[in-house]
N, C-alpha and C positions, 0 to 999 in steps of 0.2 A: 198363664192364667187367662181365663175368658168370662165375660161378662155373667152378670144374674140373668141380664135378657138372655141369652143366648143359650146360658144352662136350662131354659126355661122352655124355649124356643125347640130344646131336642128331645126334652121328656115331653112336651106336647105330640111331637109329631111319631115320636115313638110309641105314644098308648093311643091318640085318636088315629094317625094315620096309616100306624104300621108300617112305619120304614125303617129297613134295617138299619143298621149302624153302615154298612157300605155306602148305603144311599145318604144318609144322612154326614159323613162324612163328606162325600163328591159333590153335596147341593148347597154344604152351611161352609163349604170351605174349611175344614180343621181338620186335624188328624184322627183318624179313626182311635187311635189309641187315647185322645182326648172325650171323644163319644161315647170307648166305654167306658172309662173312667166316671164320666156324668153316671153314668145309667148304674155302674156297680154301686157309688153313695148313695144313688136314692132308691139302694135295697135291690134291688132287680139282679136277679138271676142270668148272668151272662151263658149261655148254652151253644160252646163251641161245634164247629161242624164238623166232623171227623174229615181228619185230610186227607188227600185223593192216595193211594197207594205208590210208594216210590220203589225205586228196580235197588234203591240204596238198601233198605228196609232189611234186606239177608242180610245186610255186613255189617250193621251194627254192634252184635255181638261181636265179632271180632275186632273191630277198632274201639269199641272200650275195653277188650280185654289188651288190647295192645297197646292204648294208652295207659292202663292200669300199672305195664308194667313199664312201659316206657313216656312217661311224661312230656319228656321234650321230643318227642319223635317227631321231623318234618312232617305236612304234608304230604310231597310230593312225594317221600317216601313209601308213605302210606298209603300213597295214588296207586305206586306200581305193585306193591304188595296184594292190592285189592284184584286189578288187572290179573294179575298173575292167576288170580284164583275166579274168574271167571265175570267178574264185573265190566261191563261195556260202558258205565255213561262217563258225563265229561269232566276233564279235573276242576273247572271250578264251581261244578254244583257238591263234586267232592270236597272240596278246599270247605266249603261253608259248611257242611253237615262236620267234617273234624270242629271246627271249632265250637260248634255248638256244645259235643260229644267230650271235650278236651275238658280233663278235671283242672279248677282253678285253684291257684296257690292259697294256702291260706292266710287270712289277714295279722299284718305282723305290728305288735307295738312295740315302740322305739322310746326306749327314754331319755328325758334330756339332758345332757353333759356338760357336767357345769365345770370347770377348770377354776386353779386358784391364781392369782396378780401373777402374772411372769414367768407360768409354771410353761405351758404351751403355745407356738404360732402354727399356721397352715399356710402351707405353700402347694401353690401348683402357676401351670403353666395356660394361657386362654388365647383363645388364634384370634385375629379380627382382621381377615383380611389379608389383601396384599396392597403391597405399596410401588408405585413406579420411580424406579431411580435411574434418571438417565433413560439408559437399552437395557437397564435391569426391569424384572417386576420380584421384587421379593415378599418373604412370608413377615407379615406385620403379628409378633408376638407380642404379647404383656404378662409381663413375672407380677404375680401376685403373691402377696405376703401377706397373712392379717393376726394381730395378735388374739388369741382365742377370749381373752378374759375384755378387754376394753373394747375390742373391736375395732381396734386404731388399725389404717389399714396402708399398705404402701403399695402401688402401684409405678412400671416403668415398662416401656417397650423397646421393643427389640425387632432386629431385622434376621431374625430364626432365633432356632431355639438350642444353638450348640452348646457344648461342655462350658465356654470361656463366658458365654453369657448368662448361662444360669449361674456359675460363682460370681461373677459381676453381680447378681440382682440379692443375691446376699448379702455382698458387700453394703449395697447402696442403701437397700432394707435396715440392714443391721447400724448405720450411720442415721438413717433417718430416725429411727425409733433411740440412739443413742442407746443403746445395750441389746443383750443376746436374750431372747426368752430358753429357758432349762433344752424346751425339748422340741424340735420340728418336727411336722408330721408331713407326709406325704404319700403321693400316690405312686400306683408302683411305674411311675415312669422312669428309663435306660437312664438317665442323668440321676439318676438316684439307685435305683434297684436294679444289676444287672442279669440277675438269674434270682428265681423262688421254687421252690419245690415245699408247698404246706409252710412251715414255719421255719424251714433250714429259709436262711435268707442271705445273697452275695452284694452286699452293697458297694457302689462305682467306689475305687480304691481315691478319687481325687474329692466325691464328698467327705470321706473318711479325715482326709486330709483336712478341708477345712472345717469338718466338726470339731478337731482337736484342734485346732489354730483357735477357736471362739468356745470352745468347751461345751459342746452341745451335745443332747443325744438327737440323730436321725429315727426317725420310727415312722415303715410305712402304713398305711393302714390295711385291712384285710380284701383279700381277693372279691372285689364285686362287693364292694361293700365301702361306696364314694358316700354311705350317708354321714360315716364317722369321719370324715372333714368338709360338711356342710355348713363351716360358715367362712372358709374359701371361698365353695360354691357360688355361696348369697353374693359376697363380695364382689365377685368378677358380675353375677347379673346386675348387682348397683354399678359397677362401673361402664358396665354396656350401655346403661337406660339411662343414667343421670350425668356422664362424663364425654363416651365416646358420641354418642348419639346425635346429628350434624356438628358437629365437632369441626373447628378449619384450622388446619394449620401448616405451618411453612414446609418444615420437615422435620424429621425424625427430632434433632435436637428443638425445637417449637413445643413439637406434641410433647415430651418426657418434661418442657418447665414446665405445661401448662399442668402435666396430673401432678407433676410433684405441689405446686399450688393448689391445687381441689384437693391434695390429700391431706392439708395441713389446715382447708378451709372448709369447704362445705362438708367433704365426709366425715369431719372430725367434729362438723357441730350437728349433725344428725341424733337421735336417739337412741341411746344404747338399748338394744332387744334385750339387756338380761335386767336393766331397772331405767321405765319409757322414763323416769323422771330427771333423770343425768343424762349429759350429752356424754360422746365417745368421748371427745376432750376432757372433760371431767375423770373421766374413768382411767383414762389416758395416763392423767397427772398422778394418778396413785399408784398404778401399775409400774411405773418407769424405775421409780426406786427399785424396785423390786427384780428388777432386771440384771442379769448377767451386765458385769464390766466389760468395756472393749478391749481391746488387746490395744496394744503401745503402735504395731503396725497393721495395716490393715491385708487381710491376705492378696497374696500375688496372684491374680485370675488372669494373666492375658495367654492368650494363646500360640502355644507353639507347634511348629510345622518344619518337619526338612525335606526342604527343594532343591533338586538338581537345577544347576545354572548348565544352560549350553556355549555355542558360540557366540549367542549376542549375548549382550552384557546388560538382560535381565534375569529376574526370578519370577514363577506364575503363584499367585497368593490369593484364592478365592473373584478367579473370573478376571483378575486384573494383574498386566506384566507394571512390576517394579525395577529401573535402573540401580545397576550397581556397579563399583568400579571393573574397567577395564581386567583391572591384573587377577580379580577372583572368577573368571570364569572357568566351565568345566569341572566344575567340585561341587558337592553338597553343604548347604549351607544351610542356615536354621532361622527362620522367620518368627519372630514374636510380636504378635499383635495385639491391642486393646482395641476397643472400639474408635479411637480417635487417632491410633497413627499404629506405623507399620516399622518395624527395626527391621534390618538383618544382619545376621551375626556370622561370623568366620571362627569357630570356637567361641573362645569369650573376647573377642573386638567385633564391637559394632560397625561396622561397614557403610552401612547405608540408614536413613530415615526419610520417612515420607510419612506424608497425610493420609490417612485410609480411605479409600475409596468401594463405595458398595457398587457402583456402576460396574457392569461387565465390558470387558475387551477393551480397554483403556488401556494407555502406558501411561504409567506418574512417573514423570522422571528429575534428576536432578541436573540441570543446567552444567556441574564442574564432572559430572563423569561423563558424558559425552565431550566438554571441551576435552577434556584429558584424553581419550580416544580419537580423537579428531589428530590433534598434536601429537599422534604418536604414530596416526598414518599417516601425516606430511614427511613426519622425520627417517619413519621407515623406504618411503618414497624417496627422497631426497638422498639414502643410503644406499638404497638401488640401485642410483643412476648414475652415484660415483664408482661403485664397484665395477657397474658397467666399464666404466669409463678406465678404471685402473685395469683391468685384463684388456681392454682394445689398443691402449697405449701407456705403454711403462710411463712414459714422462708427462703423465697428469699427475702423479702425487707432487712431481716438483713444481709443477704450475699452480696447483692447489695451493703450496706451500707458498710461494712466492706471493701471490692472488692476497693471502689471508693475511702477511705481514702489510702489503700496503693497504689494507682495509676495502680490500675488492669487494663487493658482493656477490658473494660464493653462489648463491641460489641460484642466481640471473647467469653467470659462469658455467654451473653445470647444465641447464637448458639449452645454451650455446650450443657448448661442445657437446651433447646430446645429438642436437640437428644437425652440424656437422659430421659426425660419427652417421648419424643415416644416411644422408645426402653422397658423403666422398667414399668413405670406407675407415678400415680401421690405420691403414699403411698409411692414407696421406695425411691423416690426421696427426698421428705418429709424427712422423716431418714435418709438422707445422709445428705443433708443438714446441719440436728439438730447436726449430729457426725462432721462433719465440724466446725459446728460455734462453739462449745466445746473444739475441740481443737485450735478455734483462726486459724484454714486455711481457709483463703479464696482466693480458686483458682479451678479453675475445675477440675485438677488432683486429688485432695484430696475427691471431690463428685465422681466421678469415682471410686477411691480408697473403699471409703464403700459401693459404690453399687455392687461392687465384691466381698464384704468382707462379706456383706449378703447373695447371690446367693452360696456364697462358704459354708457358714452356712449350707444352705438349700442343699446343694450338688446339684445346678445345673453349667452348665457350661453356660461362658460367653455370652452372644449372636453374632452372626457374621452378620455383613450384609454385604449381597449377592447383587452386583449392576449390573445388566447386561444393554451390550448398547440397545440403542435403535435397534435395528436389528430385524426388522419380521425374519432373515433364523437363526438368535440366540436364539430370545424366544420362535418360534418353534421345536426348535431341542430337538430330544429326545435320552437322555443317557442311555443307556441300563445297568443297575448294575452289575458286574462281581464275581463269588463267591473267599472267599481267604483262598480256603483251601489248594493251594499249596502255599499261602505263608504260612501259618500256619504248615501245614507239614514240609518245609524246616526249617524253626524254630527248631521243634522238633530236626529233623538229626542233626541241628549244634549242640545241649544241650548235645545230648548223642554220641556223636561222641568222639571215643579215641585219645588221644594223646602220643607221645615217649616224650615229655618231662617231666622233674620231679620237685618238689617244690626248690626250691633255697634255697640253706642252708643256716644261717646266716654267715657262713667265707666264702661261696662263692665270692661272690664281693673282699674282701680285700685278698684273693689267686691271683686271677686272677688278680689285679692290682703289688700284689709285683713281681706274675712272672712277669708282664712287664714290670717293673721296673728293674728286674735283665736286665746284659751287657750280651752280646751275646760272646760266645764264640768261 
């Protein structure tokens, strides 16, 4: 809207001055389309100027006869159609002359839908976002449920939108409101409708399931036609504008108190749209009676998955490995999960449990199936090195045996004779052994003992081993050998070197003690 002056200000200069509406638009600042607006109220003949000729002008009859028959025909189909038959300009002065050209749907009324207490709810699915968990970023969903008649509304989010969470949000829905309304309605989303042709309709065989568990009918609504559950709709945009809107919260379990709180507080005291004089709570309390009963159990929504186990001893379960015992790897096994923890199952025993985790490439493990793996590669080791041990020399089982009645410690034992066994061979161990259990020792010092007591036979000396660290500037260093013929020489000198002293007699010592014994005089 613009001023009385300014209305005034244009019919002046339009009948004293004679300026056109271009100029009067370009000098007063307003839109032309404001200019002649003024000028057509105050009765004035607006006298358009015929417009300049376009190259479009031939092809008009045909793109309204083309749209005539085809309504929704692209543009740019239209573009090359035109082309094709001799048209040169460019496609977006074409683009704007179709729409000009393009016949408009007609205007459609809607009437309003009014449902009885508990007969209907509306459900659908609303994305807001993603969420960062950990090295995840996941899809932040919210299941919406609203009763059609009170408008009592339940809201919960979700980290996506699979099969196990949309029965979850029924579940939750269906507890919060305390009964089932007759009939849900929905959109044709795969978690509901998984094939449509017209009115043949294939619904997911697992809603089916829990429609009969809560006694309900599913019913989606018509192809492109989201206005017959328009107060879902409204629902999700209250809860975008008045709920999620700078919203702070810790995580996932944070965000789902705080709406289940707004859903029982502020949306509930709001104004019911079908009587502004009653809150939804009010409408709420009358509707509830009216409500389908719950069942005794609530349905079983978590989700199942079977995963190959390989040679480590986990399972991969939506981005994250889960431990599990030792003795079940290499077989398919069956994951059951809920939002708040993760089973896995061996047929019907549970195997494992863990906390669910949304983070990717994690391992959750449990602390007793890795000890148990640990303890089963010591003991596998430990059985190794005796078998070793029994093929290199028959007479370790006797020494074993002997070891184990005095409460030898076996572990430390096989280590022993291990080194041994690499060190000497298997022959002389053998005969050490056999001189051991002869004299009734069973202990590694005594094998030790005649494996040196042989080499000393043979006049060789003991062996040493040489451990050097790991250090590349260590095991390449080279020690150059030094000759020791001046220590050998010095040797010599001290041998034949004279000395002023003489052999000690035998009364020397007992002289020299009585002098000192004598008193001084």
């Amino acid at each position: 809207m613009i001023s009385r002056e300014l209305e005034a200000e244009i019919l002046r200069l339009h009948h004293a001055e004679r300026w056109p509406i271009g100029t009067l638009a370009r000098q007063l600042r307003v839109h032309h389309n404001t200019v002649r607006r003024v000028l057509t109220q105050a009765g004035l003949v607006i006298v358009r100027e015929r417009p300049r000729p376009s190259m479009i002008d031939a092809y008009v009859p045909f793109i309204q006869d083309t749209l005539a028959r085809y309504p929704t025909l692209r543009a740019s189909r239209l573009y090359q159609m035109a082309r094709e038959r001799g048209y040169a300009g460019r496609p977006d002065h074409f683009r704007h002359q179709v729409a000009l050209y393009r016949p408009r749907p007609s205007a459609e009324a809607y009437l309003r839908l009014r449902t009885l207490a508990g007969e209907q709810s509306q459900v659908d699915w609303a994305h807001f976002g993603r969420l960062a968990v950990g090295r995840a970023l996941r899809p932040l969903m919210a299941f919406v449920m609203v009763l059609s008649y009170s408008r009592q509304l339940f809201l919960r989010f979700y980290l996506g939108a699979s099969m196990s969470c949309f029965l979850d949000g029924h579940v939750q829905a269906f507890n919060f409101f305390q009964g089932v309304s007759r009939q849900c309605l929905y959109d044709n989303l795969k978690s509901a409708v998984l094939e449509r042709i017209g009115d043949a309709i294939r619904f997911h065989p697992t809603l089916l399931e829990l429609a009969a568990w809560y006694r309900f009918q599913p019913r989606p609504v018509a192809i492109a036609r989201g206005n017959e559950k328009g107060r879902v709709e409204r629902a999700i945009r209250f809860a975008r504008e008045r709920f999620f809107a700078a919203r702070r919260f810790a995580d996932l379990a944070d965000l789902n108190a705080q709406a289940l709180a707004w859903c029982a507080g502020e949306a509930a005291e709001r104004p019911c749209p079908e009587d502004r004089a009653r809150s939804v709570r009010a409408c709420f309390l009358e509707e509830q009676p009216r409500l389908l009963a719950l069942p005794a159990e609530p349905f079983p929504c978590q989700e199942r998955v079977d995963v190959p186990s390989h040679k480590s001893p986990y399972v991969r379960f939506d981005l994250n490995d889960y431990s599990i015992p030792h003795t079940h790897v290499r077989r398919t096994l069956q994951v059951v999960a809920t939002q708040e923890r993760v089973r896995v199952l061996d047929g019907n025993d549970v195997i494992a449990t863990h906390v669910r985790s949304f983070d990717r490439d994690q391992q959750i493990e449990d602390p007793s199936h890795l000890e148990a793996l640990v303890a089963q590669k010591r003991a596998g080791r430990a059985h190794r090195a005796m078998d070793r041990l029994h093929h290199a020399a028959a007479s370790a089982s006797a020494l074993f045996k002997l070891a184990a009645e005095r409460g030898a410690h076996l572990g430390a034992l096989t280590r022993g004779l291990v080194d041994l066994l690499d060190s000497h061979g298997a022959t002389a161990l053998e005969t050490a052994i056999a001189a051991a259990l002869r004299e009734q020792a069973a202990h590694l010092g005594a094998v030790r003992h005649f494996i040196d007591q042989q080499r000393a036979r043979r006049g060789q000396s003991p062996p040493i081993a040489i451990t050097l660290p790991n250090d590349p500037r260590v095991r390449s260093l080279i020690v150059r050998p030094h000759s020791l013929c001046d220590y050998q020489q010095l040797l010599q000198e001290n041998i034949h070197e004279p000395t002023d002293e003489r052999p000690a007699e035998p009364g020397d010592s007992d002289t020299a003690d009585h002098d000192n014994d004598k008193p001084e005089r």
